[in-house]
N, CA, C and O of each residue as an XYZ file, in Angstrom:
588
protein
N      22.348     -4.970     -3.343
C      21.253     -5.371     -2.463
C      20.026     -5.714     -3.324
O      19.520     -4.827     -4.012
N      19.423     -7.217     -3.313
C      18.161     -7.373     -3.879
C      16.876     -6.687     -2.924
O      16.830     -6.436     -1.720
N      15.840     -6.503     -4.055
C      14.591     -6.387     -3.597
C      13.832     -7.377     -2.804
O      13.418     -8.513     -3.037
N      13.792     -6.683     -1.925
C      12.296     -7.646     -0.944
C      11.336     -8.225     -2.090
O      10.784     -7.534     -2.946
N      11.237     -9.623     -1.954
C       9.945    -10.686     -2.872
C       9.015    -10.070     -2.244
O       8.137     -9.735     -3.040
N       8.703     -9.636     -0.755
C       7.222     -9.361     -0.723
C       7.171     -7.770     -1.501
O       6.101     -7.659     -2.100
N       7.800     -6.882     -1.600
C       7.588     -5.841     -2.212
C       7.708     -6.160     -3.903
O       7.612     -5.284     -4.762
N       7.869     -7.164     -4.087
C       7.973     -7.633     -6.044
C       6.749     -7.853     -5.990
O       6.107     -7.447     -6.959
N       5.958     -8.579     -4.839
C       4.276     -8.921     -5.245
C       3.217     -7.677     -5.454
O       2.271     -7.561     -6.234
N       3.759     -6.781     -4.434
C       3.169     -5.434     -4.368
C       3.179     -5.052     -5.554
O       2.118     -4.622     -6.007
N       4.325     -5.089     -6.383
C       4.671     -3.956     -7.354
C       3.495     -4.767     -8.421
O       2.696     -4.203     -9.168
N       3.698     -6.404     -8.201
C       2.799     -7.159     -9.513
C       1.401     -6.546     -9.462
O       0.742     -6.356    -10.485
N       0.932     -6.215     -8.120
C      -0.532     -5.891     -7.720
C      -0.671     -4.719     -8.355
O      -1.640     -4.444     -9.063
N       0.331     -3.942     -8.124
C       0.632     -2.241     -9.086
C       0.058     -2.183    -10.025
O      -0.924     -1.541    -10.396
N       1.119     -3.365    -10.739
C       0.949     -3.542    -12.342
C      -0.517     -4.139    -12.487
O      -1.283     -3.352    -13.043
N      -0.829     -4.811    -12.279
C      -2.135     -5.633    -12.331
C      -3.061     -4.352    -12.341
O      -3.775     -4.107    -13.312
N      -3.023     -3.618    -11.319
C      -4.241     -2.344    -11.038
C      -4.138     -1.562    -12.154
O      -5.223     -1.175    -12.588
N      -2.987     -1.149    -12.859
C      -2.797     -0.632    -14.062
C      -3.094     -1.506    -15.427
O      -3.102     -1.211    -16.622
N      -3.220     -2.149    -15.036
C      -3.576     -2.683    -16.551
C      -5.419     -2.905    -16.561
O      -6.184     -2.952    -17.525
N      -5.701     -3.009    -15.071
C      -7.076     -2.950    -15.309
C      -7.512     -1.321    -15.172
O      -8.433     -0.951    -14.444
N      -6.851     -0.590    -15.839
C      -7.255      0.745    -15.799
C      -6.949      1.878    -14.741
O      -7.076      3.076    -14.992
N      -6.596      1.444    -13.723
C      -6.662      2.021    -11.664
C      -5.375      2.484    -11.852
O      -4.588      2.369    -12.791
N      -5.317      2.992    -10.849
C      -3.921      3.295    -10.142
C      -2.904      2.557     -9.269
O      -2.903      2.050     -8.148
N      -1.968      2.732    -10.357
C      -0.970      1.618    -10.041
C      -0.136      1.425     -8.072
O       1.018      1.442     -7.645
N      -0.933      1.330     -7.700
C      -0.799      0.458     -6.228
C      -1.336     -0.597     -5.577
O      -2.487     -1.015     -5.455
N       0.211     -1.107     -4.999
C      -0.241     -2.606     -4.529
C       0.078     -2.532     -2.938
O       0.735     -1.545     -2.604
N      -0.217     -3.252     -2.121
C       0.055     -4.263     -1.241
C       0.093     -5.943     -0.766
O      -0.567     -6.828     -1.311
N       0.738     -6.070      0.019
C       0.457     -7.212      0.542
C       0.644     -7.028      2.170
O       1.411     -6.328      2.830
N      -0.242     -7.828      2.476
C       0.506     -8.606      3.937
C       0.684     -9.760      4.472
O      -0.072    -10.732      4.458
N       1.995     -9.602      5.085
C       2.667    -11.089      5.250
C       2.711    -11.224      6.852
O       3.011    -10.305      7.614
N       2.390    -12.425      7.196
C       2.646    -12.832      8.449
C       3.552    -14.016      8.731
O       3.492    -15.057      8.076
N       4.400    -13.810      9.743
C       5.280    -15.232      9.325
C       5.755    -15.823      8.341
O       5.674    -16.982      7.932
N       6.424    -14.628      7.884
C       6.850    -15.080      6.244
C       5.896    -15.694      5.274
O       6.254    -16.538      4.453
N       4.802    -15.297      5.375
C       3.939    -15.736      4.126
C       3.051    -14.943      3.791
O       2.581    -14.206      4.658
N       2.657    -14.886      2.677
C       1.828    -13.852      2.388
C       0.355    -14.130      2.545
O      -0.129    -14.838      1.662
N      -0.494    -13.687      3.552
C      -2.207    -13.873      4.016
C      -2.926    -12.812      2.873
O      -4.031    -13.262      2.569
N      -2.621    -11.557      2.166
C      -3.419    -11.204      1.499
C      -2.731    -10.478      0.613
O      -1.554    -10.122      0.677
N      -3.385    -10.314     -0.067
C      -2.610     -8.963     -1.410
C      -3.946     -8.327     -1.998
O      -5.089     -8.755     -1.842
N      -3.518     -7.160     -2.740
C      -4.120     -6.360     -3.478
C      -4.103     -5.430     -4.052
O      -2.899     -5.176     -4.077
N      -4.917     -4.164     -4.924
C      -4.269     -3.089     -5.199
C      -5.309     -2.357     -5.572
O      -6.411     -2.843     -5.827
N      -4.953     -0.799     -5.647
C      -6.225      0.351     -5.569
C      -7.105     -0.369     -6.871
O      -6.696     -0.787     -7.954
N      -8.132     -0.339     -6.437
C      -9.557     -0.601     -7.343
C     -11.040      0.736     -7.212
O     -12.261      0.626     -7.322
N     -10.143      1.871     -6.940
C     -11.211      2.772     -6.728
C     -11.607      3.031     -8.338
O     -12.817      3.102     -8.549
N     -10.941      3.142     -9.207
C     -11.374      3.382     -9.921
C     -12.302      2.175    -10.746
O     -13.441      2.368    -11.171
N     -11.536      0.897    -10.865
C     -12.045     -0.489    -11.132
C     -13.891     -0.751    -10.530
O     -14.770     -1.260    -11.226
N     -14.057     -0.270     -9.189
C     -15.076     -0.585     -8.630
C     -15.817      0.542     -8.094
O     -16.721      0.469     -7.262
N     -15.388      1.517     -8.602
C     -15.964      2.838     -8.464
C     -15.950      2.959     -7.033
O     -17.039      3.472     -6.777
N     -15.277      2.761     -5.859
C     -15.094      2.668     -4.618
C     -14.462      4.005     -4.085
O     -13.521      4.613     -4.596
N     -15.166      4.340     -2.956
C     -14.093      5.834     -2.435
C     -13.441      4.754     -1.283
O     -12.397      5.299     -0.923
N     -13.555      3.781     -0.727
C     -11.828      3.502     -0.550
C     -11.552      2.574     -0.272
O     -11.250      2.400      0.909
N     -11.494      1.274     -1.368
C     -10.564      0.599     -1.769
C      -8.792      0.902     -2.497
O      -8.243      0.392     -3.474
N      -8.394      1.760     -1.677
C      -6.819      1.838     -1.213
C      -6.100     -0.049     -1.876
O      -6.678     -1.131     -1.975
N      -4.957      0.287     -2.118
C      -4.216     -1.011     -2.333
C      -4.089     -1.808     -0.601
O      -3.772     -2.928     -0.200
N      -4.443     -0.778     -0.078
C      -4.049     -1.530      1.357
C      -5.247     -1.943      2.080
O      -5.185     -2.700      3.049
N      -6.721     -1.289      1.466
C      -7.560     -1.663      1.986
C      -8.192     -3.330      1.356
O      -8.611     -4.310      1.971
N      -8.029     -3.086      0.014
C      -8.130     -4.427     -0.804
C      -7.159     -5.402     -0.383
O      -7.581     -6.558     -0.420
N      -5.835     -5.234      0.053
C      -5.165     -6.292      0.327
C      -5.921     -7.024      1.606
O      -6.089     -8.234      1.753
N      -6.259     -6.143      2.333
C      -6.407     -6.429      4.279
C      -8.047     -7.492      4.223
O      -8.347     -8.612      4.637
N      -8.890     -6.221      3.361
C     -10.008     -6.994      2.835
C      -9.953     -8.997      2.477
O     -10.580     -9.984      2.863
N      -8.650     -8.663      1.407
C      -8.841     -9.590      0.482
C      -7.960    -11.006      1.758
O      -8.142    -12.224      1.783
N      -7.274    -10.346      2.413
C      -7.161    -11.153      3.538
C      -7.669    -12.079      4.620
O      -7.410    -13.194      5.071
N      -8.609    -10.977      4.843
C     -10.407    -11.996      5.638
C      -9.995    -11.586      7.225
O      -9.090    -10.842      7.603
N     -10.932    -12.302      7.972
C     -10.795    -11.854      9.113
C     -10.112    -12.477      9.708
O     -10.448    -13.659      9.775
N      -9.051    -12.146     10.320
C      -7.903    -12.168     11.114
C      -7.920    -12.214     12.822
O      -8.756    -11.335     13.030
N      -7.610    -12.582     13.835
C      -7.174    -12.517     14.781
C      -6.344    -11.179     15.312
O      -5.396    -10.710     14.684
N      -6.728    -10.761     16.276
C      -5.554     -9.626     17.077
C      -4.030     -9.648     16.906
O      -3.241     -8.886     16.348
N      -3.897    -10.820     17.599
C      -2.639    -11.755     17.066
C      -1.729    -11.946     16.321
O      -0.514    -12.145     16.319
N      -2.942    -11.800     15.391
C      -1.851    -12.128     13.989
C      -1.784    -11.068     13.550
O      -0.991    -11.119     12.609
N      -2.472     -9.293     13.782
C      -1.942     -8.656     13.392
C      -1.156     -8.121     13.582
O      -0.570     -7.337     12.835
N      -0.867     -8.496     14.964
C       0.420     -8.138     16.079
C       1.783     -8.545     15.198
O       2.861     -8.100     15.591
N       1.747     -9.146     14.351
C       2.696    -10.018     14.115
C       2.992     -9.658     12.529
O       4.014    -10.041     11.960
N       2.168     -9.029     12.021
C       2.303     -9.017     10.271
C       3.113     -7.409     10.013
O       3.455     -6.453     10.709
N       3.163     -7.851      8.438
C       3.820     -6.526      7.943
C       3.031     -6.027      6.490
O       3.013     -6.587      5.394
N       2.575     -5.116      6.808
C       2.103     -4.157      5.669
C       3.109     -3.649      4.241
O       4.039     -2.929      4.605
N       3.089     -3.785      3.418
C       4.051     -3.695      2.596
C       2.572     -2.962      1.393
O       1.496     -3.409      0.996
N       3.407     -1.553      1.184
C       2.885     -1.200      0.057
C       3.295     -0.358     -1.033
O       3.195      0.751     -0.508
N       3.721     -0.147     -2.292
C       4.163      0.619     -3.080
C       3.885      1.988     -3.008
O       4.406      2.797     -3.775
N       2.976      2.336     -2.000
C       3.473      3.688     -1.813
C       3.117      3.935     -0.427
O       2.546      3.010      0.151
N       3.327      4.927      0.171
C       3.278      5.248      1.445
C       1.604      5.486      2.117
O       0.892      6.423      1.754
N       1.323      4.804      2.788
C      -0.021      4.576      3.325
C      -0.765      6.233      3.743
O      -0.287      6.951      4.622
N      -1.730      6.525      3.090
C      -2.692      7.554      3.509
C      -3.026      7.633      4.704
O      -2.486      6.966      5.586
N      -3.917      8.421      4.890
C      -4.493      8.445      6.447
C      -5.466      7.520      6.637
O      -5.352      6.999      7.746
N      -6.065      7.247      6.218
C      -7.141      6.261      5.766
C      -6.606      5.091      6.422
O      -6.778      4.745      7.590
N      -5.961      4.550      5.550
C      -4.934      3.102      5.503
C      -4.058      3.109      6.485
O      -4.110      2.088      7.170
N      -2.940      4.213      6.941
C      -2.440      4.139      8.457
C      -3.104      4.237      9.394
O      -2.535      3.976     10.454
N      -5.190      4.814      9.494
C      -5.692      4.263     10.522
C      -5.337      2.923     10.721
O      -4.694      2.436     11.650
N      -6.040      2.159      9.329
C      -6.264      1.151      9.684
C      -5.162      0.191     10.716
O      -5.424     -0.429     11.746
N      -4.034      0.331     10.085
C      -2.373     -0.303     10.415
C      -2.887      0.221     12.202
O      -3.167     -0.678     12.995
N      -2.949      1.555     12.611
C      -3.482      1.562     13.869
C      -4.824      0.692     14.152
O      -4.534     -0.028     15.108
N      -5.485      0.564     13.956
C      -6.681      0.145     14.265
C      -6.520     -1.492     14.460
O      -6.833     -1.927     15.568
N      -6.123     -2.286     13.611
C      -5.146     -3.264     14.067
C      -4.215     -3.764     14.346
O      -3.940     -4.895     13.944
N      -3.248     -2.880     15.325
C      -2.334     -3.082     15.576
C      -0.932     -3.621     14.471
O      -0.142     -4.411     14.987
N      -0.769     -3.355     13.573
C       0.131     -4.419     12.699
C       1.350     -3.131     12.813
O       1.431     -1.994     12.348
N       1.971     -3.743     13.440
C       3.705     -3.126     13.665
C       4.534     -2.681     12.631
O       5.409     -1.884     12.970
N       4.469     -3.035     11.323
C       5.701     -2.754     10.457
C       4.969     -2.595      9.373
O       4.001     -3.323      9.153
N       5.350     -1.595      8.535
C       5.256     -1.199      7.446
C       6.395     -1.019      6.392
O       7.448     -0.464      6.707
N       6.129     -1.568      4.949
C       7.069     -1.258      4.791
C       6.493     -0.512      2.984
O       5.679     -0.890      2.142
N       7.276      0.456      3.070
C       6.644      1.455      1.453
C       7.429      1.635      0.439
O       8.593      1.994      0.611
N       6.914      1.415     -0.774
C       7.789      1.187     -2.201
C       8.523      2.534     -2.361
O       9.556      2.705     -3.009
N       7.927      3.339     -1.764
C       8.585      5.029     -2.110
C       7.063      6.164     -1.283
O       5.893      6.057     -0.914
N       8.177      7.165     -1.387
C       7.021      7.887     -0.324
C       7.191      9.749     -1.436
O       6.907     10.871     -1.017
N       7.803      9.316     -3.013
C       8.629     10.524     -3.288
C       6.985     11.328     -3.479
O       6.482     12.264     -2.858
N       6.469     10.478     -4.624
C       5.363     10.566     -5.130
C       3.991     11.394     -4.003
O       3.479     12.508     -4.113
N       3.791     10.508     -3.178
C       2.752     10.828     -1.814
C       3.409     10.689     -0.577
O       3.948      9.582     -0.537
N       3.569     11.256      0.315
C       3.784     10.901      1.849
C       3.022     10.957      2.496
O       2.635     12.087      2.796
N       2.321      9.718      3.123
C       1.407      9.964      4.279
C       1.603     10.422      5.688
O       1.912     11.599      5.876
N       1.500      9.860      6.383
C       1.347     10.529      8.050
C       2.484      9.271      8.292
O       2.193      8.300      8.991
N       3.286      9.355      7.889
C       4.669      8.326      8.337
C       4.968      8.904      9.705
O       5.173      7.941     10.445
N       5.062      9.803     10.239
C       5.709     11.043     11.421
C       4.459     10.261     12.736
O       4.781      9.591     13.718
N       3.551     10.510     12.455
C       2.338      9.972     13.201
C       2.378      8.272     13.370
O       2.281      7.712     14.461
N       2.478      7.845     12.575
C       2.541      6.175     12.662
C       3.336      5.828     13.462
O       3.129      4.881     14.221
N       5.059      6.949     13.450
C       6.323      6.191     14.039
C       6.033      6.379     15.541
O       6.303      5.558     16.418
N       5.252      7.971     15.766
C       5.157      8.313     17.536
C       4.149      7.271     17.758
O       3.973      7.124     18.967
N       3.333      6.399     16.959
C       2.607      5.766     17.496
C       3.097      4.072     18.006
O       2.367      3.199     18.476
N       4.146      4.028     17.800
C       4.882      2.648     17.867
C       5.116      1.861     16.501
O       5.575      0.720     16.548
N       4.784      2.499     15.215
C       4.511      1.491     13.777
C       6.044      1.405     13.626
O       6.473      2.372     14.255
N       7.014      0.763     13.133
C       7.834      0.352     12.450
C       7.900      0.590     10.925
O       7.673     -0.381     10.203
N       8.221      1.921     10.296
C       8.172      2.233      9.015
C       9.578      1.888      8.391
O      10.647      2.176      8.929
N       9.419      1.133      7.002
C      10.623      1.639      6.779
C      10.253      1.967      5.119
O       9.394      1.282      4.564
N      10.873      2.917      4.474
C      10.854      3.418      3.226
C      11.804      3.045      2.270
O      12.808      3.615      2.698
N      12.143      2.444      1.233
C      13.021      1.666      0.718
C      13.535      2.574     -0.301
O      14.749      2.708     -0.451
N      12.503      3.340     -1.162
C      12.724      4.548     -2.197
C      13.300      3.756     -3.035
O      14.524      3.735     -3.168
N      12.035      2.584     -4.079
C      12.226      1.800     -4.940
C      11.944      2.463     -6.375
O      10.936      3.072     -6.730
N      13.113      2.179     -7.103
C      12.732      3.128     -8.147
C      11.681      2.698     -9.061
O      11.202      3.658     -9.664
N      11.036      1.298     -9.441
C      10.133      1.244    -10.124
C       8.514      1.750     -9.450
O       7.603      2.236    -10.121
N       8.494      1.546     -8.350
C       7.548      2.287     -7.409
C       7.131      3.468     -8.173
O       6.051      3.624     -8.741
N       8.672      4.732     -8.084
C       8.756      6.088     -7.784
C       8.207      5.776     -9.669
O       7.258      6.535     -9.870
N       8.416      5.224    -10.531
C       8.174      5.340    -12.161
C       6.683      5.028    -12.410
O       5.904      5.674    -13.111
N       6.475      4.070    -11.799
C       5.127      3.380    -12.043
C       3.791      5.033    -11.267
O       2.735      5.380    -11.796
N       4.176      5.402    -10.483
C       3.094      6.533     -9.746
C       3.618      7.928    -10.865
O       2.745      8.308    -11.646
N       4.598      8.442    -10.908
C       5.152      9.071    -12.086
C       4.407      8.983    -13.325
O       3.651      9.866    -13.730
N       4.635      7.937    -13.884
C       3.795      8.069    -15.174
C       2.326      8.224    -15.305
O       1.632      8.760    -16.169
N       2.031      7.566    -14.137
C       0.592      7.846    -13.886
C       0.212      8.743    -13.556
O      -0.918      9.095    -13.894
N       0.879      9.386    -12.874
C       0.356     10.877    -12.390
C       0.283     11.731    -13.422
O      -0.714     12.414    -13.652
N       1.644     11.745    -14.304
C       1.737     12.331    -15.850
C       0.630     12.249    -16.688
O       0.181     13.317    -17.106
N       0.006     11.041    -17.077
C      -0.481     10.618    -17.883
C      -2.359     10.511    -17.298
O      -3.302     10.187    -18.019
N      -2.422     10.877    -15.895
C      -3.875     10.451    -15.475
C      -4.065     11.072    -14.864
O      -4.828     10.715    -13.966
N      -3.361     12.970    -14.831
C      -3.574     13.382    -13.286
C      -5.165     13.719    -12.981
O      -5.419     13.829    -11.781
N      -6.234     13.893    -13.861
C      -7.702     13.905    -13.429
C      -7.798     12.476    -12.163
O      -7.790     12.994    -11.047
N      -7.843     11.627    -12.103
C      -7.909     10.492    -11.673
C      -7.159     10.274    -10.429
O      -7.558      9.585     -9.489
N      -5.904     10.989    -10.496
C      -5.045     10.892     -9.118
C      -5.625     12.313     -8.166
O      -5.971     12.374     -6.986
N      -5.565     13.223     -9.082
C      -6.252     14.424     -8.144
C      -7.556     14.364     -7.497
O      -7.820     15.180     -6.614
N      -8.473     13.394     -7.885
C      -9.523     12.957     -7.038
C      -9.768     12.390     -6.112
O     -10.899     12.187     -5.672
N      -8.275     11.871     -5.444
C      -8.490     10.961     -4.376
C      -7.801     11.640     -3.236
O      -8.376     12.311     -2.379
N      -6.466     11.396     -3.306
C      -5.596     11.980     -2.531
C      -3.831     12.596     -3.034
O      -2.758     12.768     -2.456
N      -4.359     12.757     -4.390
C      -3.544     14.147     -4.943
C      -3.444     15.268     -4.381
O      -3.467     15.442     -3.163
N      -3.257     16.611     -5.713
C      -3.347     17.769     -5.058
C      -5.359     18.192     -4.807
O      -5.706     19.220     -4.224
């Protein structure tokens, strides 16, 4: 079974956030098979308490219609916080889909009674890329939504 292309962009956004120093998470979201935004955690990049990979993607998306969020899919390398599954509530966007949830699990349980469409793929470069980072940066991960 190949990997989802929209979860390969995520992972690039990962990588990208890691090389500019951050924590390696990405998203995108796609509507109608195309991708309207991408992005990835820049809290540390922009000194932000919460630019989330999912908040930068949605951001970096622009303003959207009801509609179309009715219709899109959240895709992110790791499993959406509380923060970020407001948001997925807050605009309605039905499907989610997460690089791995080994690392962090958010409120997946809450999203599903709420009607969201989760699905968890448990991608192993995901589960390596948050791994090493956590290894190697845990000051930085424990400040947000670590231990």
């Amino acid at each position: 079974m190949t990997r989802d292309a929209f979860l390969d962009v995520a992972i690039e956004e990962a990588r990208l956030g890691l090389s500019e120093g951050g924590i390696p998470i990405g998203s995108v979201l796609v509507i109608d098979g195309r991708i309207v935004g991408r992005g990835h955690n820049r809290r540390v990049q922009r000194g932000s308490a919460v630019l989330h990979a999912e908040m930068d993607c949605l951001e970096n998306a622009g303003r959207l219609k009801a509609a179309d969020y009715r219709r899109a899919t959240l895709y992110s390398t790791l499993s959406p916080c509380d923060m970020c599954s407001g948001t997925v509530l807050l605009y309605g966007i039905p499907r989610v889909v997460a690089g791995e949830n080994r690392t962090f699990r958010g409120p997946e349980d809450y999203l599903r009674s709420r009607g969201v469409d989760i699905l968890v793929v448990d991608d192993s470069e995901c589960r390596e890329l948050m791994k090493e980072f956590i290894e190697a940066r845990p000051e930085v991960w424990n400040e947000d939504i670590g231990e």
